[in-house]
C-alpha positions, 0 to 999 in steps of 0.5 A: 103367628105369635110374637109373645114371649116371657123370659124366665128370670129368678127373683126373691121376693122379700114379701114387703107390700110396697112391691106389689108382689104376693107377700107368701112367695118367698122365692118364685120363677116369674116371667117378664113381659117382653112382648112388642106390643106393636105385634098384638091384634086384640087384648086378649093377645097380651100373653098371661104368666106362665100357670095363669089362665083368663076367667070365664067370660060368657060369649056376649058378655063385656068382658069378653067384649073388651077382651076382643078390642083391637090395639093400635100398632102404635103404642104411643098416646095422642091427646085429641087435638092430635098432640103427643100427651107428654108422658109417654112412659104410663102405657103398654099398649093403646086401644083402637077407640076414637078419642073425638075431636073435642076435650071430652072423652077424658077418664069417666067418659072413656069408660062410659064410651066402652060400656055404651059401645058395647051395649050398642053392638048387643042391640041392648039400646034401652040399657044405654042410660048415664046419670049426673051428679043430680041423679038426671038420666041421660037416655039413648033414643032413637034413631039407633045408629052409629052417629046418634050414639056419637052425638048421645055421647058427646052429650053425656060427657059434657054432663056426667064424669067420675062423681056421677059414674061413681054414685050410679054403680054399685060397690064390689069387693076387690077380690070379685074383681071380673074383667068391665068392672072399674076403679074410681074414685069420685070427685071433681076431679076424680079419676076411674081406670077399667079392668080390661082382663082377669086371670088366675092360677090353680092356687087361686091367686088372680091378676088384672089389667087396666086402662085409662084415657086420661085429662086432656081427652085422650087414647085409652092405653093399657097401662103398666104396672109401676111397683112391678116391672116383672109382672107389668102390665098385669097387676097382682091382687093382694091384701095392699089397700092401695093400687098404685097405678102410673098416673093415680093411687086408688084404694082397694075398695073402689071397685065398682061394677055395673 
C-alpha cells in the first residue's frame, strides 16, 4: 500500500538563484511533498517529482545500498544520551542506524559508519580502512563480526572526522553527483552531508537527497530543503555555487567521492 502523494500546485518561478530553483523554468506545475514520513519503510520510498526517475545503481552498489535503508516511524531526531536535539525543524525523516551510546558518531563518523556498514555486508572486509589527519591508516581485522566492526568504529571516530575524510576521498564535479558520494567541507570543525538518492528527468535536469548526523552525536536524518519548501527534501542541481542546507552552507565544488 502506499501512502505518497504529491499535490500539483502552480508556481512562477522568477528565475533568482537564491530560490534554489531551476533558473530556465519560467513557468512550471511543481508537486510538493506532502507525504507522512512516518509511513515510509526505506528511502527509496520517498516519492520522486512527477517526470523524474532514480539513476541507475547497480544491485550491489552503495548507492543501491543506501537506497534500501530503513527509516524509523519517528521522524523526530535523539542525541546519543538519548535527548531530543533542540532543533527539530532540519529533518524530513531519520535513518534506522545506531547512534552509539557515546558523543562519536557526529557528522564525518556517521558517514563513514554507513560506508563501512556496507562494505561489511558485501564481505568487502579489506577495503574497510579511515585515514587520519597524518595519513595513518585505520584497518578493519579480523575477527570480521559485527561487534568488532563496532569497536573498529569507535575507534576511527575518536581518531578520523571530516578534515581527514576530506584528504582521503577524491574530488568530483557536482554535475557527476550519484547517490554515496558526500559534501564536505574539512576543518576543525568541518561539517559533511551524503547523498542518499539521485533522480532525473528526460531534459536531464537532476535532483538529490541528502542527510546528516550532526554535533552532538546524533540520528542520521534525511534532511529538508530550506530554500525550496515545493521541491523539499529533494534539492535540484543547478549553476548556484552555494548549497544551502538547514544547518550549513556548502560550495559546489566539495563533492567528493570514494
Amino acid at each position: 500500500m502506499s501512502f505518497k502523494h504529491y499535490f500539483p500546485v502552480l508556481l512562477l518561478v522568477s528565475g533568482n538563484c537564491k530560490t534554489g530553483t531551476n533558473p530556465e523554468i519560467q513557468l512550471s506545475v511543481v508537486y510538493k511533498n506532502v507525504t507522512d514520513s512516518s509511513k515510509l519503510a526505506i528511502i527509496s520510498d520517498i516519492l520522486l517529482p512527477q517526470g523524474y526517475k532514480r539513476t541507475f545503481s547497480d544491485s550491489i552498489s552503495f548507492g543501491n545500498w543506501l537506497r534500501d535503508i530503513k527509516m524509523k516511524k519517528d521522524n523526530k531526531v535523539y542525541l546519543y544520551d538519548g535527548r531530543l536535539k533542540e532543533n527539530q525543524k532540519a529533518q524530513y525523516a531519520v535513518l534506522d542506524i545506531s547512534t552509539g551510546t557515546k558523543d562519536l558518531q557526529q557528522c564525518a563518523d556517521a558517514i563513514m559508519r554507513l560506508r563501512a556498514e556496507y562494505l561489511f555486508k558485501m564481505k568487502r572486509y579489506g577495503e574497510i580502512v579511515f585515514k587520519d589527519n597524518v595519513d595513518k591508516e585505520y584497518r578493519f581485522l579480523p575477527p570480521y563480526n559485527s561487534e568488532n566492526l563496532q569497536l573498529y568504529l569507535q575507534k576511527v571516530f575518536g581518531m578520523c572526522g571530516s578534515a581527514s575524510l576530506s584528504k582521503q576521498m577524491r574530488s568530483g564535479h557536482i554535475s557527476t553527483i550519484e547517490p554515496g558520494d558526500i559534501l564536505i567541507s574539512g576543518g576543525f570543525p568541518g561539517h559533511a552531508v551524503i547523498v542518499l538518492d539521485v533522480a532525473s528527468n528526460k531534459k536531464g535536469n537532476k535532483i538529490y537527497l541528502l542527510a546528516q548526523s550532526y554535533m552532538p552525536a546524533q540520528d542520521i536524518h534525511v534532511l529538508i530543503n530550506p530554500t525550496d519548501s515545493i521541491l523539499s527534501p529533494w534539492y535540484q542541481l543547478n549553476n548556484n555555487k552555494i548549497i544551502n542546507t538547514p544547518e550549513y552552507i556548502f560550495r559546489n565544488t566539495e563533492l567528493k567521492k570514494w
